[in-house]
N, C-alpha and C positions, 0 to 999 in steps of 0.2 A: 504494500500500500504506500500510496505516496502520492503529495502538488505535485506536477508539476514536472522539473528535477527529478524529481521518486518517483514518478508517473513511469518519466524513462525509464530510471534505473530497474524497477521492481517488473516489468515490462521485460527487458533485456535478460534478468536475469531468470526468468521461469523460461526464456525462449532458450539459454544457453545452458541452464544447470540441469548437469545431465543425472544427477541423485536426487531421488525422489523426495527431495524437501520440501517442494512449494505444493500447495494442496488448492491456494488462491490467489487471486493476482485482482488488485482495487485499485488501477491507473486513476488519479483524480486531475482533469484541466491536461491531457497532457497536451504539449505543442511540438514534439516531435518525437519520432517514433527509433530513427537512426539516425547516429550522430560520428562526427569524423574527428580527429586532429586535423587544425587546422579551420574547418570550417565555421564560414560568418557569424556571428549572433548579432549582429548589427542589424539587419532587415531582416528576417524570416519569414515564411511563407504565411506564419499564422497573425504577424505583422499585417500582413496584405487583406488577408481575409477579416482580420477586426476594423481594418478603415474599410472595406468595402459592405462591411457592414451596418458601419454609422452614415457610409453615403447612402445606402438602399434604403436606412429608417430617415434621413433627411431628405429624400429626394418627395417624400408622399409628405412632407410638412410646408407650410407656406413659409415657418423662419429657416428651414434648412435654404431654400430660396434666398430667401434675402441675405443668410450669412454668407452666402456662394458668392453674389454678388460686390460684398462689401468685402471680401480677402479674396477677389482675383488673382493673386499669387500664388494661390491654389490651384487651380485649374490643373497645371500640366503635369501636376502629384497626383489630381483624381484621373485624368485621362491615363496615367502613367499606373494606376493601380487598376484600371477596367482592364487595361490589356494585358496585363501581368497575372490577374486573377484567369483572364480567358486562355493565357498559354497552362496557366497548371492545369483546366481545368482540359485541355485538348492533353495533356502527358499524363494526365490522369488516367482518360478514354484508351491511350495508347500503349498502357504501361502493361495492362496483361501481356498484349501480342511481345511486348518488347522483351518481358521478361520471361516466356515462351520460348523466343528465339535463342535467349541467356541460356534457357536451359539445354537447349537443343545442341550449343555448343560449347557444355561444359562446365560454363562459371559457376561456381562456388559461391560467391558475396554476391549474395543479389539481394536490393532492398525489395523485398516483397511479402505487403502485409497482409493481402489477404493470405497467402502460402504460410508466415508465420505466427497468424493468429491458427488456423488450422492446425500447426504443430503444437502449439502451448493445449488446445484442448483436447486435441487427439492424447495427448499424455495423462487427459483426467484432469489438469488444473482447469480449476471456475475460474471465469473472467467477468469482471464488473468495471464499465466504465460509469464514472459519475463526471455529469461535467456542469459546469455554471450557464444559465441560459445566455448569459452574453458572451462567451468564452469561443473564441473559434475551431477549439481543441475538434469538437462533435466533426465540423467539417472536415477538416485535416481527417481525421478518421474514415470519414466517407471519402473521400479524393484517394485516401490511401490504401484502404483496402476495396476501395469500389462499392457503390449504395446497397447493388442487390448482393452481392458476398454480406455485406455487415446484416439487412434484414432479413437474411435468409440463415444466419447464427441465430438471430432476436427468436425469430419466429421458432427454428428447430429448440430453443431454449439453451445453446449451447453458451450464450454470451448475453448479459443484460447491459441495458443500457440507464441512467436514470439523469433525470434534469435538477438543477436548483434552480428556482427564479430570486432574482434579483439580486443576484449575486458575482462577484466578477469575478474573475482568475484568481486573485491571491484570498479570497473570501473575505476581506477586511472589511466589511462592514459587519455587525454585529447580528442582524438578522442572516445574514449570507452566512455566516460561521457559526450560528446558530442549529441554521437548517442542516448545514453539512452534518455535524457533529451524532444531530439526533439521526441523518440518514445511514449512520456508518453504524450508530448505537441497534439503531434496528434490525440494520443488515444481520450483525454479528448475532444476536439474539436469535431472530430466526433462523439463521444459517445453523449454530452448534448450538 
């Protein structure tokens, strides 16, 4: 279990530990699923996806409007994240076939999460994501393991998913960390 950070770690490590320790796996908020030496934490995908999604809840409001207009300096950051959102979302489409052909010849490292969520349950470990309803973690998961792979786990029951409303990535507000706490207290209870 683990924000975030732990999301990763606790994620990574029922995917790699090959002794039967992990029995569950409670990614909470994660924003990325595999991580390099080396690479950016300066702009990140889930970066892209949290401003594209404050322009979709302002674009249906008359002051998102008028804030557009009065910081024109914006503009070529929002045109700059429509189209950046639209390429993950075309490598997303592409990434089975891509990672198909990986397999076909041989590669080993291949980031592919519908293939690695598949391995963590096939092994028996429960998976629980929980994420914040504004959190872009949920998407990234769908982009990454593909929508119909993720509700075709929900549905077989092999993987649940659950939301917090109003609540952000790091839970800091007190309602938000509130709700976490009791959804994790109930988990555990019902679960053992």
């Amino acid at each position: 279990m683990g924000v975030c950070s732990g999301a990763y770690a606790s994620f990574q490590f029922a995917l790699h530990e090959d002794e039967e320790v992990v029995h569950e796996v409670l990614p909470i908020n994660p924003l990325t699923f595999y991580w390099k030496e080396g690479m950016s934490l300066d702009y990140s995908p889930a970066d892209y996806y949290f401003d594209w999604g404050v322009y979709q809840q302002s674009v249906r409001k008359k002051t998102g409007w008028l804030k557009l207009f009065k910081k024109l300096r914006k503009i070529p950051h929002i045109i700059f994240t429509v189209f950046k959102v639209f390429w993950m979302k075309v490598q997303a489409l592409l990434k089975p076939f891509i990672n198909f052909i990986k397999r076909l010849l041989g590669s080993k490292h291949i980031e592919d999460l519908a293939w690695d969520l598949r391995v963590v349950i096939e092994r028996g470990i429960k998976v629980k994501f929980i994420f914040a309803d504004t959190d872009p973690g949920y998407q990234l998961l769908l982009e990454g393991a593909g929508k119909s792979q993720v509700n075709k786990l929900v549905e077989q029951e092999k993987m649940e998913i659950e939301f917090i409303p109003k609540a952000n990535h790091n839970f800091s507000s007190h309602l938000g960390r509130t709700q976490l706490l009791r959804r994790i207290y109930e988990h555990f209870c019902n679960r053992y």
